[in-house]
C-alpha positions in Angstrom: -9.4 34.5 21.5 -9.4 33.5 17.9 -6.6 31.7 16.7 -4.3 32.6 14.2 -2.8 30.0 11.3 1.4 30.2 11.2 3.9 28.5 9.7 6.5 26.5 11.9 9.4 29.0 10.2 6.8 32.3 10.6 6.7 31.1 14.5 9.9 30.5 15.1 11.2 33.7 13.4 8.9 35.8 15.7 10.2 33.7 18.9 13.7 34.9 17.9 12.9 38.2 17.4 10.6 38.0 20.9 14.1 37.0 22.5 16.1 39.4 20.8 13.9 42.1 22.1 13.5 40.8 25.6 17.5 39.9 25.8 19.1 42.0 23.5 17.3 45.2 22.7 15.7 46.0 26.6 18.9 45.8 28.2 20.2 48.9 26.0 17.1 50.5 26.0 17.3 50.2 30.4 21.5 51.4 29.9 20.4 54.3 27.4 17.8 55.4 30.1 20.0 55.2 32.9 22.5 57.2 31.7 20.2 59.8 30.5 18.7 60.1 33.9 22.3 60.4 35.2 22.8 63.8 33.1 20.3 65.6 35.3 16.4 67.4 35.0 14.7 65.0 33.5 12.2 67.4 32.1 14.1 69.0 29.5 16.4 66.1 28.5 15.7 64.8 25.2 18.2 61.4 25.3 15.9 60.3 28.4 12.4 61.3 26.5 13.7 59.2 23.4 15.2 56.5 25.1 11.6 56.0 27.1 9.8 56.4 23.9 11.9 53.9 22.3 11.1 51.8 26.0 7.3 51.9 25.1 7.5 50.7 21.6 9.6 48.0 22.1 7.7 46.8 25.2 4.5 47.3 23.2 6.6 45.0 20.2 7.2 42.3 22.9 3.3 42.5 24.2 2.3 41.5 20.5 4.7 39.1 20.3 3.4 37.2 23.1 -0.2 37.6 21.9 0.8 36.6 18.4 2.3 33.1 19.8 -0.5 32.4 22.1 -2.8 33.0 19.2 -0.6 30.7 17.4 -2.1 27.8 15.4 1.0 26.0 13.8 0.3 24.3 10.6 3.1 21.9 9.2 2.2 21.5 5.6 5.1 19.1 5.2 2.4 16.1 7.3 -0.2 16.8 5.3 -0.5 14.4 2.1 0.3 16.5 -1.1 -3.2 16.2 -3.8 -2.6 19.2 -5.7 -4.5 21.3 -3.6 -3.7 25.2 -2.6 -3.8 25.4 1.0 -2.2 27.4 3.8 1.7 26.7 3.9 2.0 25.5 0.4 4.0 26.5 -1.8 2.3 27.9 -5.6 4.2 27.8 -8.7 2.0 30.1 -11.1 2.8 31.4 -15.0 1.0 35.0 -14.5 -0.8 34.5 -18.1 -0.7 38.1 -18.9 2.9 38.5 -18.8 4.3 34.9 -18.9 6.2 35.6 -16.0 7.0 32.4 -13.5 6.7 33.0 -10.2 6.0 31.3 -7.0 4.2 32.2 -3.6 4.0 30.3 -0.2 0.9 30.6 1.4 1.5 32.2 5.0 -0.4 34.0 8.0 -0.7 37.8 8.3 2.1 37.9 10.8 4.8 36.1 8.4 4.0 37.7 5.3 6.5 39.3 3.1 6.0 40.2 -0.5 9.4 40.0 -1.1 10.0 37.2 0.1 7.7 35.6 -1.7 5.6 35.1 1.3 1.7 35.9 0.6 -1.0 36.2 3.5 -3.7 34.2 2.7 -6.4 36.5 3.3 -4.7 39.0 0.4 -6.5 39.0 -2.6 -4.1 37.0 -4.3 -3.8 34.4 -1.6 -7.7 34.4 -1.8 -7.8 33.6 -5.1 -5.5 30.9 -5.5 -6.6 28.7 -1.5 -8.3 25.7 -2.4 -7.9 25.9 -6.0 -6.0 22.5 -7.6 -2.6 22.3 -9.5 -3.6 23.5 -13.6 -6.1 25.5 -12.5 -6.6 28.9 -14.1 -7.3 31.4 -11.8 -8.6 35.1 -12.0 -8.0 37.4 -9.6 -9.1 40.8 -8.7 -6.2 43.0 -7.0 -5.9 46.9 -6.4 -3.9 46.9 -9.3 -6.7 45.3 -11.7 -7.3 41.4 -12.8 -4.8 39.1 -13.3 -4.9 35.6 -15.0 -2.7 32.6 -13.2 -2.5 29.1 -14.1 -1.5 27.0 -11.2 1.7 25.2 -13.1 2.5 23.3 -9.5 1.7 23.2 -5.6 4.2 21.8 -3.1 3.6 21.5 0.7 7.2 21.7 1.8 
């Protein structure tokens, strides 16, 4: 079983959601099925076949969950002394040098990331480019939508 780097926020957002699922979202999902079954042949009635559809995928959400977490290697950037360095958790500051635009990136695993969030997976090409590469760095990447230029203006492991 080959662990998985997270972020003490990434793990604890997908423990709430594991909770919401498993206290929130299965009880209504058990009520919805109940009641459909109450309505009669089960064959032809479509509020039971969707509410055991919707059974499956959140029972197959929860199963992921729990593999995700027992997967789970947690990294606290924040103990980690602070040299400059890009490193999964950190926080990028870059000045894209193509369009002068500012922007910043932390560093997360696959199962945190969100683009707009400003949460980059480190195995993207962008989060590729930029892991172990030091603050003032300039840094080409190649991306799907062609290469772009970055200067690393600061790192913070926060």
């Amino acid at each position: 079983m080959n662990k998985e780097p997270i972020t003490i926020n990434g793990l604890e957002k997908i423990k709430d959601e594991l909770v919401f699922l498993k206290e929130k979202k299965r009880p209504e999902i058990v009520a919805a099925i109940s009641e459909a079954r109450s309505h009669g042949d089960l064959k032809e009635n479509a509020e039971y076949h969707a509410a055991k559809e919707q059974q499956s995928h959140n029972e197959g959400r929860i199963q992921e969950i729990e593999n995700i977490i027992a997967r789970a290697n947690v990294i606290d950037v924040t103990k980690i002394n602070n040299d400059g360095k890009v490193i999964f958790g950190s926080t990028v500051f870059l000045q894209n040098l193509d369009t002068n635009e500012k922007i910043d990136y932390k560093i997360v695993g696959k199962d945190e990331a969100d683009l707009k969030q400003k949460l980059l997976f480190f195995m993207s090409p962008i989060g590729r480019g930029l892991i172990g590469k030091n603050k003032g760095d300039l840094v080409e990447v190649s991306t799907p939508a062609g290469v772009k230029n970055f200067e690393i203006v600061d790192v913070k492991y926060i």
